[in-house]
C-alpha positions, 0 to 999 in steps of 0.5 A, a space after each residue: 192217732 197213734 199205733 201202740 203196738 209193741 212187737 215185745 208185747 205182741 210176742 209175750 201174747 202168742 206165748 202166753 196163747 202157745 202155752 195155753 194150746 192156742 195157736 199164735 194168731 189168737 194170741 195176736 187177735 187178743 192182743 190186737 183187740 185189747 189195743 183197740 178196746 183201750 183206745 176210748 176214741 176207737 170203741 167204748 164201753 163193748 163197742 166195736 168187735 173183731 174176728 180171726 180166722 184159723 185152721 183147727 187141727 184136722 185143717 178145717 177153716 174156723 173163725 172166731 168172732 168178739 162175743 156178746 158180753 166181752 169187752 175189747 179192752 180186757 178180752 180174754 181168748 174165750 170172749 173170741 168164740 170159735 165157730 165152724 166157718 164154712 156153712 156160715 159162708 154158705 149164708 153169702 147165698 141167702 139174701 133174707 133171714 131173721 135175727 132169731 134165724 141168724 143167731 141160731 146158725 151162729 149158735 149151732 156151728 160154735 165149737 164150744 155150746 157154753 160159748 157166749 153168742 157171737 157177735 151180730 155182726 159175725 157173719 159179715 166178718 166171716 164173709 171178709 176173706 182176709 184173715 184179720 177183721 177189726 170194727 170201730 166207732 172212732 170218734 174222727 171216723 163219726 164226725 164225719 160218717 154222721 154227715 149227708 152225702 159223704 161218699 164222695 168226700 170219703 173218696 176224697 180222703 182215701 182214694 179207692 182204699 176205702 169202700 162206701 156202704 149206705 146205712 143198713 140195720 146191722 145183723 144180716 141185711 148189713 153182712 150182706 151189703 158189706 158183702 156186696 161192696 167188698 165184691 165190687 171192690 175187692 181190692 179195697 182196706 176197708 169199709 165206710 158204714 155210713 152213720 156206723 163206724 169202719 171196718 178195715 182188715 188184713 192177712 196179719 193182726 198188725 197190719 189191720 190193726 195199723 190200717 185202723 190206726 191210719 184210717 182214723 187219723 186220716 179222718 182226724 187230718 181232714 177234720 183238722 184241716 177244714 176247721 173242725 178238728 176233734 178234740 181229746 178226751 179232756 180231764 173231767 171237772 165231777 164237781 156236780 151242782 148238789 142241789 140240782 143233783 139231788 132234786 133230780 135223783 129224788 125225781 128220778 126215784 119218784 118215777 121209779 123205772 130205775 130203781 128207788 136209788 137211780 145213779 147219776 154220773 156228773 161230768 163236765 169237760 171243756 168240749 162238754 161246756 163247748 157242746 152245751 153253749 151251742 145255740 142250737 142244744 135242744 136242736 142237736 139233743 134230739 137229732 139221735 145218736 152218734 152209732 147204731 148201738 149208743 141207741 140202746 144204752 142212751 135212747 134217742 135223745 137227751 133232756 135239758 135242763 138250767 142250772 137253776 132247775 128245782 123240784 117242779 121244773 125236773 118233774 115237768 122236764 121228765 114229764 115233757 121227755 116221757 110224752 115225747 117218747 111216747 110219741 116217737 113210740 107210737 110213730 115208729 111201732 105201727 110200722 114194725 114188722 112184730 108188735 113192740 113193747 114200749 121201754 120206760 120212757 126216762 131220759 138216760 143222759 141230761 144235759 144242763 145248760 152252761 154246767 155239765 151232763 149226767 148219765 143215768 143209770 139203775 146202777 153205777 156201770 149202766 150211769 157211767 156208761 151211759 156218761 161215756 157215750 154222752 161225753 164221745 158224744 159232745 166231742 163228735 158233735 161238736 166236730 161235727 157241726 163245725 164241719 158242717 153238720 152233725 146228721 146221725 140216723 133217720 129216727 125211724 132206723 134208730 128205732 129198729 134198732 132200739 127196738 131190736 127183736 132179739 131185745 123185744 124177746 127178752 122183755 117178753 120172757 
């Protein structure tokens, strides 16, 4: 992978900052992040976040932190909302609270009570004592996080530029395990997540921004050289086959949880047919997803179908996936700290054997969407596998996070 900065154009975004009243460093943290979010092997569809740290006029440390709704790719200097940065480090001194809790805190020190909702993990970039902070779910960085026992292997590739941090439910347990790790390696450039992504960060935009840069390719090299190397984003055949394409929507649109006209998104690539030609396909559309948040846009798992699937073998499909759902319901919800209320149980990718995927959507964006990820998907898994073996979060922590109570507590509403 390669830095696409341009110090022309980094310059022309601390301009465009200055005249607006903004200090140079925001500039450069919109500049920095839009770099990231147009890089679909770094983060997709608002993946990803990162954070600035800066001095407001009277000479009080603030932080701004990527918002909820913002993508990075076209991020704007209000997508950063500011917030106060010091009672957010008096948190490091708190080990428990809840989402609703830690969200409210962040709400409570913006500077601007319009702002959208910082990021849930805006403590862990305020507890990083570096002024730029940038996180991503690099497609090389994911072939290899998804795997059992990796921490030595990441030591192999980064020596003790890297720390290692197990999986934990991101939000404030994963803020101050991040925390944890950065104290006992404060010398480190970044943090491993593991099943997550990474994190790296530095006194200037350029060199947390280049770290990412290098670390990727680094995973990218390792990758290459044990056999399994990650291939690019390919050109997209959309070509759908029309007869299962319309007996699947007409299905969908009988079940109704999306909407009497629910949108499919086809595509077929060659690492999507490399994925789908697999031996073990129905093995790997039920291990999970790639990241913590793909959990939400595209549930646990995946439907197959053939080629040749009519009407009655789609309804029995979906019906097969909703019981299988359900069952992956009632086996985590009993275990949750609050009662959950099950989402619809549709499929929202489908895999079709030998052909392509859909991503499925009540509207167009929630289908492509849900098509992007699956497409990075196939590309991770399939490097992956060939490394050795593609393992993403346990179902009981996918479910935590599918079932996120701040979620839950829009349903309620």
């Amino acid at each position: 992978m390669l830095s696409r900065w341009n110090d022309t154009e980094a310059q022309s975004f601390i301009e465009a900052a200055e005249a607006k009243g903004q200090p140079a460093a925001l500039g450069l943290r919109v500049y920095t992040s839009r770099l990231i979010g147009q890089e679909p092997d770094l983060v997709l569809h608002g993946g990803g976040n990162t954070s600035v740290k800066i001095m407001d006029a009277e000479g009080g440390p603030l932080i701004h932190v990527k918002g909820s709704g913002w993508d990075l790719g076209d991020i704007e200097a209000p997508g950063l909302p500011a917030m106060h940065l010091e009672p957010l480090l008096k948190t490091r001194d708190i080990p428990h609270m809840s989402d609703e809790d830690m969200v409210a805190l962040l709400r409570a020190n913006l500077l601007d009570q319009s702002a959208p909702t910082p990021s849930i993990e805006a403590l862990l970039h305020a507890y990083m004592p570096h002024n730029f902070v940038d996180h991503t779910h690099a497609t090389a960085s994911l072939a290899l996080a998804d795997q059992s026992d990796m921490e030595p292997v990441m030591h192999e590739i980064y020596g003790n530029r890297v720390a290692f941090v197990p999986y934990v439910m991101p939000g404030y347990s994963l803020s101050h395990a991040c925390n944890d790790a950065l104290k006992q390696n404060p010398d480190v450039e970044g943090l491993w997540l593991a099943q997550h992504g990474l994190f790296t960060f530095a006194d200037t935009a350029r060199g947390s921004y280049e770290l990412m840069i290098e670390f990727v390719t680094m995973a990218e090299d390792y990758l290459a050289a044990h056999g399994a190397r990650v291939q690019p984003p390919q050109t997209n055949d959309r070509d759908a086959p029309e007869a299962l394409t319309e007996a699947l929507r007409q299905a969908l649109a009988a079940e109704g949880s999306l909407g009497e006209a629910p949108c499919l998104d086809f595509r077929s690539t060659p690492s999507i047919r490399t994925y789908l030609a697999r031996e073990n396909l129905e093995d790997l559309a039920q291990r999970g997803t790639a990241t913590p948040d793909h959990v939400i846009r595209i549930k646990p798992f995946s439907m197959v179908l053939n080629a040749e699937d009519g009407a009655k073998e789609i309804t029995r499909a979906l019906s097969d996936f909703a019981a299988r759902y359900k069952a992956y319901f009632d086996r985590n919800a009993p275990h949750a700290s609050e009662e959950k209320i099950m989402l619809d149980p549709l499929p929202r990718s489908v895999l079709v054997r030998g052909v392509g995927l859909y991503g499925l959507g009540a509207n167009e964006k929630a289908a492509k969407i849900a098509g992007d990820l699956m497409e990075q998907t196939t590309r991770i898994v399939n490097a992956a596998e060939d490394y050795k073996r593609f393992t993403p979060l346990a179902e009981a922590d996918l479910f935590d996070m599918e079932y996120w109570s701040l979620e839950q507590a829009k349903l309620r509403k």
